[in-house]
Each structure stands twice: as C-alpha cells, then as structure tokens.
ChimeraX commands (.cxc) that place a marker at each C-alpha (Angstrom):
marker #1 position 37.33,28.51,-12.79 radius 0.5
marker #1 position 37.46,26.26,-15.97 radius 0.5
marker #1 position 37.95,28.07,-19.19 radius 0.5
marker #1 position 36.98,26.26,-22.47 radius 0.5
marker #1 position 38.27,27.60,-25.53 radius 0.5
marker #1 position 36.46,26.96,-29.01 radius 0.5
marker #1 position 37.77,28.07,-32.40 radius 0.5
marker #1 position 34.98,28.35,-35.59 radius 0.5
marker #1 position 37.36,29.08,-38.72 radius 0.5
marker #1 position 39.94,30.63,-36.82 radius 0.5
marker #1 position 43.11,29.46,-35.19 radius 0.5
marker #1 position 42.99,30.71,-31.18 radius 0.5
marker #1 position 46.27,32.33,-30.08 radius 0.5
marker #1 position 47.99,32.67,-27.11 radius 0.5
marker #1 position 47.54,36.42,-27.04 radius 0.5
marker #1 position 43.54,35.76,-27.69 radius 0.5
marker #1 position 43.48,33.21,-24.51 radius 0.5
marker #1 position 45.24,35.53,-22.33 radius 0.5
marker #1 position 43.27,38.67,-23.09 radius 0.5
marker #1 position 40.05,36.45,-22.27 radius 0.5
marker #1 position 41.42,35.62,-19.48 radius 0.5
marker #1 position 42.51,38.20,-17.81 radius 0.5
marker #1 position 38.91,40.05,-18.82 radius 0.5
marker #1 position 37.16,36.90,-17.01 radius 0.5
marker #1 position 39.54,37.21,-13.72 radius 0.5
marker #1 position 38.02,40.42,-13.48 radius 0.5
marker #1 position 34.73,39.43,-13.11 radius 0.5
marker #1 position 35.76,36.46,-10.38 radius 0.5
marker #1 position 36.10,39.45,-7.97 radius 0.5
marker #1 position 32.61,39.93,-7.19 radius 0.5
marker #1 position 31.51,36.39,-8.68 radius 0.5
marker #1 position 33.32,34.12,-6.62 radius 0.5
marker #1 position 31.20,30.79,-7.38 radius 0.5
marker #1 position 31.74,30.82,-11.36 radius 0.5
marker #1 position 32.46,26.69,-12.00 radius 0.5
marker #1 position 32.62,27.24,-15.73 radius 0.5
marker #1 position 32.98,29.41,-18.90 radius 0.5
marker #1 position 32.96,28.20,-22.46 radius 0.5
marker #1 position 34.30,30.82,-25.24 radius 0.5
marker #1 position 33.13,30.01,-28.77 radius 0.5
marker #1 position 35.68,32.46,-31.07 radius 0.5
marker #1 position 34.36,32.24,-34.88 radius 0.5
marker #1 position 35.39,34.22,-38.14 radius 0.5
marker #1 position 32.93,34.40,-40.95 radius 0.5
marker #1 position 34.27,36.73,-43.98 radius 0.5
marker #1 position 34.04,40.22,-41.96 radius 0.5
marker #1 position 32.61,39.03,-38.84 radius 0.5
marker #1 position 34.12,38.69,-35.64 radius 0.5
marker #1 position 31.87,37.02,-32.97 radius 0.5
marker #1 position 32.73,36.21,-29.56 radius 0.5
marker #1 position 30.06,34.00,-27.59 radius 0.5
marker #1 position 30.18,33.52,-23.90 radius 0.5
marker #1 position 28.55,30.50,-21.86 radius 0.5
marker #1 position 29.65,31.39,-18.30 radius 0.5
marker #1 position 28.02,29.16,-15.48 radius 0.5
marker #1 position 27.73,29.83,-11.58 radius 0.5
marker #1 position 26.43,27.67,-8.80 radius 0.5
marker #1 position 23.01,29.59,-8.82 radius 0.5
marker #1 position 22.83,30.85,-12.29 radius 0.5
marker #1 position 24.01,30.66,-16.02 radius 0.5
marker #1 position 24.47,33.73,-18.25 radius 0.5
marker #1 position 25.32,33.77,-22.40 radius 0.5
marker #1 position 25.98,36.94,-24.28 radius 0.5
marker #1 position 27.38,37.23,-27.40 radius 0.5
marker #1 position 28.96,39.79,-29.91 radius 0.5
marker #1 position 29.99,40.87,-32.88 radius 0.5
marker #1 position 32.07,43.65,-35.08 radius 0.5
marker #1 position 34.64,43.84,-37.70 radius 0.5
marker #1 position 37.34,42.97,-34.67 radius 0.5
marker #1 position 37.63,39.70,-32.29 radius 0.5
marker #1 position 39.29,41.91,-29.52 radius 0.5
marker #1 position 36.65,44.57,-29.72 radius 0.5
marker #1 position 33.83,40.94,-29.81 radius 0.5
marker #1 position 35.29,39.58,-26.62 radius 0.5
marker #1 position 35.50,42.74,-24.80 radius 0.5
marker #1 position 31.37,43.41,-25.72 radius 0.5
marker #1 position 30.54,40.23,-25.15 radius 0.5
marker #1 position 32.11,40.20,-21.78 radius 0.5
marker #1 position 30.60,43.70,-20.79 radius 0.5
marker #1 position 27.63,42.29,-21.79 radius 0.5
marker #1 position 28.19,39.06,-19.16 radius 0.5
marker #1 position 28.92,42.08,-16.76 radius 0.5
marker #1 position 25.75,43.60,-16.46 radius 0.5
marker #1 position 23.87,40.28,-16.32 radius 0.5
marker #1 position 25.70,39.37,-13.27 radius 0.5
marker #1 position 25.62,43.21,-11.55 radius 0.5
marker #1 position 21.82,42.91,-12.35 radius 0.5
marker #1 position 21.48,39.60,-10.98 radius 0.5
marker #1 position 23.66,40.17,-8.11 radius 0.5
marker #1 position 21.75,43.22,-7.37 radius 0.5
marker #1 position 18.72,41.36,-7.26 radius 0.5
marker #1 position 20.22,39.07,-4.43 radius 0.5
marker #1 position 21.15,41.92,-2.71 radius 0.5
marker #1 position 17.85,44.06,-2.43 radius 0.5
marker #1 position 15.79,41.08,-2.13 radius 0.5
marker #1 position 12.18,41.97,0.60 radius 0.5
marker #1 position 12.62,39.92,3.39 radius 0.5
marker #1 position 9.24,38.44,4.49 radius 0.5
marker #1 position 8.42,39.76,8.20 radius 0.5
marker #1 position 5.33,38.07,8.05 radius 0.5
marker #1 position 7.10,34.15,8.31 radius 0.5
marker #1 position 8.86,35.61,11.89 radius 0.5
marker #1 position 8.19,33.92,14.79 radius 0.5
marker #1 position 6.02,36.21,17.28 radius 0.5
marker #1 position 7.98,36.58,20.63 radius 0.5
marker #1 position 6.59,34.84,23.32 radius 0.5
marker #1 position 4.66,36.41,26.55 radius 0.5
marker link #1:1,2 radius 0.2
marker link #1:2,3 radius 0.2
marker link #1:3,4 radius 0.2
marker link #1:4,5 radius 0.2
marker link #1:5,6 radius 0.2
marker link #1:6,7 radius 0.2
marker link #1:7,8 radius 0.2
marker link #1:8,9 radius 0.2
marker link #1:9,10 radius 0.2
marker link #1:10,11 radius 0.2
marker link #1:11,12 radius 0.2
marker link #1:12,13 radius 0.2
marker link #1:13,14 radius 0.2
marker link #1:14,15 radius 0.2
marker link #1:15,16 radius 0.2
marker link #1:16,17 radius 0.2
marker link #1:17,18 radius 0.2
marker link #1:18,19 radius 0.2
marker link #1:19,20 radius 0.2
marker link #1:20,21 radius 0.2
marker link #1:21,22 radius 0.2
marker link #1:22,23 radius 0.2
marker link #1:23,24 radius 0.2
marker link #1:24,25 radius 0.2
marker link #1:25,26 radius 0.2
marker link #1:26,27 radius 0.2
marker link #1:27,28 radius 0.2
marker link #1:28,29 radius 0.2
marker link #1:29,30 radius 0.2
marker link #1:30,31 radius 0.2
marker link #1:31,32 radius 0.2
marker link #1:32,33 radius 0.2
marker link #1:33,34 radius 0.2
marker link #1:34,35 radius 0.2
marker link #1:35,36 radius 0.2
marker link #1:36,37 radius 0.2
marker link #1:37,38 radius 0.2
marker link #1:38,39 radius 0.2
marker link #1:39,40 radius 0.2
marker link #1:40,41 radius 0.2
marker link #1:41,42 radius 0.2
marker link #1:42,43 radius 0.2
marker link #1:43,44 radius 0.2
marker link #1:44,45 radius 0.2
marker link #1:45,46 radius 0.2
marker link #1:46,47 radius 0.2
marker link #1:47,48 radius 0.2
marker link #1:48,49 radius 0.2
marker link #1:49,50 radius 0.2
marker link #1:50,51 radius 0.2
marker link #1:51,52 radius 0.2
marker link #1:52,53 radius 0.2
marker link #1:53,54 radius 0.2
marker link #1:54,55 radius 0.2
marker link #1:55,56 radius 0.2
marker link #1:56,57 radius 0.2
marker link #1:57,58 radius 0.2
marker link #1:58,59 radius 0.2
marker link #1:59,60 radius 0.2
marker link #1:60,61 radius 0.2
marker link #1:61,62 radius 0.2
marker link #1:62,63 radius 0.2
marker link #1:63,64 radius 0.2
marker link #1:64,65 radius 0.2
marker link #1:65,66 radius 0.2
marker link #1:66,67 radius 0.2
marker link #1:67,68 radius 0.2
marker link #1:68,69 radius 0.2
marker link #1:69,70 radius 0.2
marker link #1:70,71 radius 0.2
marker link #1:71,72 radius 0.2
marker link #1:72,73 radius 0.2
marker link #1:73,74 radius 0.2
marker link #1:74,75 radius 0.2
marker link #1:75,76 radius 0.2
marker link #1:76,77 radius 0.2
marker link #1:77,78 radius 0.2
marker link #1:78,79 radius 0.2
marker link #1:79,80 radius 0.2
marker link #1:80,81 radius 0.2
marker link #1:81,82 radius 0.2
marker link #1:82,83 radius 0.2
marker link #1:83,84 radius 0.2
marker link #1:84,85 radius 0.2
marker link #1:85,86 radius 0.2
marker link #1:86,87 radius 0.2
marker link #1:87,88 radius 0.2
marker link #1:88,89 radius 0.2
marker link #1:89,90 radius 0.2
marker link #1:90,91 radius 0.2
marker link #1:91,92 radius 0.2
marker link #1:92,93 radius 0.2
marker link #1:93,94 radius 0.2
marker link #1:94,95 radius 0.2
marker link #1:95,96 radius 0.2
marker link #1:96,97 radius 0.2
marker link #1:97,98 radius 0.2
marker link #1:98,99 radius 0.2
marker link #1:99,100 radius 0.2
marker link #1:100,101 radius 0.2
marker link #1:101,102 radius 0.2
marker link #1:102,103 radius 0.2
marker link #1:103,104 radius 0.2
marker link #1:104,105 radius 0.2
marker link #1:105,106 radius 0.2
marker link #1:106,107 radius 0.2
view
C-alpha cells in the first residue's frame, strides 16, 4: 500500500504520518487489495481538515473531515473510509446468486 502525503498550510510531521499510518494498517486487515491512498492535511485559521482518497482494485472511496483538531480530522475521516468499505464489503458478501443461469442436470 502506497501512502501519499499532502500538506495545505501546514508542515506534516513525523508523529502526523505515523498516526495515519498506523490508522490505515488497520483497515488493510479486511481490505487486502488497497493499491493506493492519498492524504490531503490542510489548516485554514481554526480548521483542521483531513481528506482521504483511498483506492482498491474494485473500488475507490473519499471521505473527508473536519474540527478544531487534525488528530481528531484524520481519525473521522478514516472512520468515515471505514464504513464505506464495511458497507461495500458487505454488499460483496450478501450478493443473490442467480439460480436461474445454472445449468439443468442432464437425464
């Protein structure tokens, strides 16, 4: 998994990376296909927002967040990315299989 790390009027730290990181790893448990995430950090006078771009083989989910603190942004934004992926995974799982395209059994 490729992590790419954007700063918007803010300097990233080593501490910011890591916490991302480790957050993301998390999330390659059950998503083991993810080929890309891009993290766009940016301050704007009180406003912490933490965008996610996170791309699998099949899909492609974004969320996005923001408060008055980039740690408390990340971790939203990333249990926002969470549910997408449960949801979609879900989906996958419960999926109807079609009977009707079974090949009858011959006499």
């Amino acid at each position: 998994m490729k992590v790419h790390y954007t700063g918007r009027h803010m300097e990233l730290t080593e501490p910011l990376k890591q916490h991302t990181k480790e957050r993301l790893d998390k999330m390659a448990t059950y998503l083991d296909d993810i080929i890309d995430v891009h993290v766009i950090l940016s301050v704007e006078k009180h406003r912490h927002e933490a965008e996610f771009t996170l791309k699998t083989r099949a899909d492609a989910f974004v969320a996005s967040a923001t408060t008055a603190d980039m740690y408390a942004s990340i971790n939203q934004a990333i249990d926002k990315l969470d549910a997408q992926a449960r949801k979609q995974q879900g989906k996958r799982n419960t999926r109807p299989h079609d009977s009707a395209k079974a090949v009858p059994a011959e006499e």
